[in-house]
C-alpha positions in Angstrom: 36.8 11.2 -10.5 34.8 13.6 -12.9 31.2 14.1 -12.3 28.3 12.7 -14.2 27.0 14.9 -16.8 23.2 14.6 -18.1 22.3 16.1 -21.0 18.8 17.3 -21.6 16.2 16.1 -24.1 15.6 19.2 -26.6 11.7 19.1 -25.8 10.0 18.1 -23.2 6.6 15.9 -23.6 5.2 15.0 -20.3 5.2 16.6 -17.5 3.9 15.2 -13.8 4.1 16.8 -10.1 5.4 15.4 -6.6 5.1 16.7 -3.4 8.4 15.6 -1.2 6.7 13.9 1.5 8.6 12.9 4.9 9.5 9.5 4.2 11.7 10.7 0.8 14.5 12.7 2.9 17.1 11.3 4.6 19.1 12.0 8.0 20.2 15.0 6.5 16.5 16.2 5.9 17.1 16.7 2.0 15.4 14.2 -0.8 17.1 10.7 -0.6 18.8 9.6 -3.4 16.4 6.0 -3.6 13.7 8.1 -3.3 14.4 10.2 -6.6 14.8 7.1 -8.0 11.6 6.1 -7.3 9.9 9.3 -8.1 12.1 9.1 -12.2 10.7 5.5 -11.9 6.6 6.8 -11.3 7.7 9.6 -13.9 8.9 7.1 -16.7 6.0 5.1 -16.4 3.5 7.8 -16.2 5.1 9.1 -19.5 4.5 5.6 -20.6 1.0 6.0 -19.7 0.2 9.3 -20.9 1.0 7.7 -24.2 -1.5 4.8 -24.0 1.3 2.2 -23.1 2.6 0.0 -20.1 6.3 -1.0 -20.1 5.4 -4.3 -20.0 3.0 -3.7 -23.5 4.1 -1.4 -25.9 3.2 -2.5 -29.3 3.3 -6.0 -27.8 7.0 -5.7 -26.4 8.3 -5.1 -22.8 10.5 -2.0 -22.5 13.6 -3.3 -20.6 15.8 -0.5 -18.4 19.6 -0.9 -19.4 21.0 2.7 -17.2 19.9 5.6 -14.8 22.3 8.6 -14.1 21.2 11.4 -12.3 23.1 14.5 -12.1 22.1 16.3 -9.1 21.9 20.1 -8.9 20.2 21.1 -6.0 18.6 20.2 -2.6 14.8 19.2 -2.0 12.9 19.1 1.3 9.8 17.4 2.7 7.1 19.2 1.2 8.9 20.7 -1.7 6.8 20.3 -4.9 8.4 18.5 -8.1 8.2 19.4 -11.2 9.3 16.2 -13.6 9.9 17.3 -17.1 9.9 14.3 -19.4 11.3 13.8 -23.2 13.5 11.3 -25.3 16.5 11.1 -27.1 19.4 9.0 -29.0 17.2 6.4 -30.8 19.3 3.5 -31.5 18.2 0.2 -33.5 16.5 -1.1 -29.8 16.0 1.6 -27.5 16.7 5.1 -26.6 16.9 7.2 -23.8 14.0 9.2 -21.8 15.6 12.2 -20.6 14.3 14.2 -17.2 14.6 17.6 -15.7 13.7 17.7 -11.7 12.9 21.1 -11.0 11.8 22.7 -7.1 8.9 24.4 -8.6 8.7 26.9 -5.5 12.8 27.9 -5.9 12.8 27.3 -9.7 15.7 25.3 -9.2 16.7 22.1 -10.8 16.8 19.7 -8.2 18.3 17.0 -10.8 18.9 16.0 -14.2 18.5 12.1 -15.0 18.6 9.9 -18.2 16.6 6.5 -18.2 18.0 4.2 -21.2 15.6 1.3 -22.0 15.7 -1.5 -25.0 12.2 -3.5 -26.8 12.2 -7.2 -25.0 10.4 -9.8 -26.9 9.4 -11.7 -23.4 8.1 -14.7 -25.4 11.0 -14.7 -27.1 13.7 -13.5 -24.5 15.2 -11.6 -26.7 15.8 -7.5 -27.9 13.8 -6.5 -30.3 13.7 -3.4 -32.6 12.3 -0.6 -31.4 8.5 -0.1 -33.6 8.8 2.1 -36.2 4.9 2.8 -35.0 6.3 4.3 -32.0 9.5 6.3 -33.8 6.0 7.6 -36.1 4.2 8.9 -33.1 7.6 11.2 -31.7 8.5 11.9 -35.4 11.6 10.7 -34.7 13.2 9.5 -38.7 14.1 5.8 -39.5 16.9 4.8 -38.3 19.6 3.3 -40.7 21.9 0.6 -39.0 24.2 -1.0 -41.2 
């Protein structure tokens, strides 16, 4: 079975810190894979933050996750600080992905690559929803053209 491959975003805007604390490695002493998880998780929504937004208000929609890969480079121990580089990509008509870069700031390694995909939900509605061309206007990300 091939691996997972995660690509990149071209630019990074966010950045945020973790220290590895005891309870995120497993039997094996390294950084548990849940753990990461939770860690991209604090990340996306930090991003989210950083921004002025909440995933479950941005422009008056909820943001939705649809996928998570993470493509894992490296190990990371207790007490290992994180370095989670933050940035999007491939806009489509109702989401688009938020692409992250794990790096062991003390090795400069990278611990992990990882994609988030998320869609616009319309709560009230229970349904998708566009994603605002307010938002696409603050990345300077161009208008999307769906046939």
């Amino acid at each position: 079975m091939p691996r997972t491959k995660v690509a990149i975003p071209d630019q990074f805007l966010f950045s945020m810190g973790h220290t590895v604390g005891l309870s995120d490695v497993n039997y094996a002493k390294h950084i548990d894979n849940v753990s990461m998880v939770s860690i991209l998780h604090e990340a996306r929504l930090q991003f989210l933050a950083s921004l002025g937004f909440a995933e479950s208000n941005f422009f008056g929609l909820g943001m939705v996750v649809t996928d998570l890969a993470v493509d894992y480079r490296s190990e990371s121990f207790a007490n290992d600080r994180l370095i989670i580089d933050v940035g999007v990509s491939k806009f489509n008509r109702y989401g688009f992905d938020i692409g992250m870069q794990v790096t062991n700031s003390a090795l400069d390694s990278v611990v992990c690559n990882a994609k988030i995909g998320v869609v616009f939900f319309d709560f009230d509605q229970h349904e998708l929803s566009q994603v605002p061309i307010a938002f696409k206007s603050m990345l300077g990300q161009p208008e999307i053209q769906v046939a």
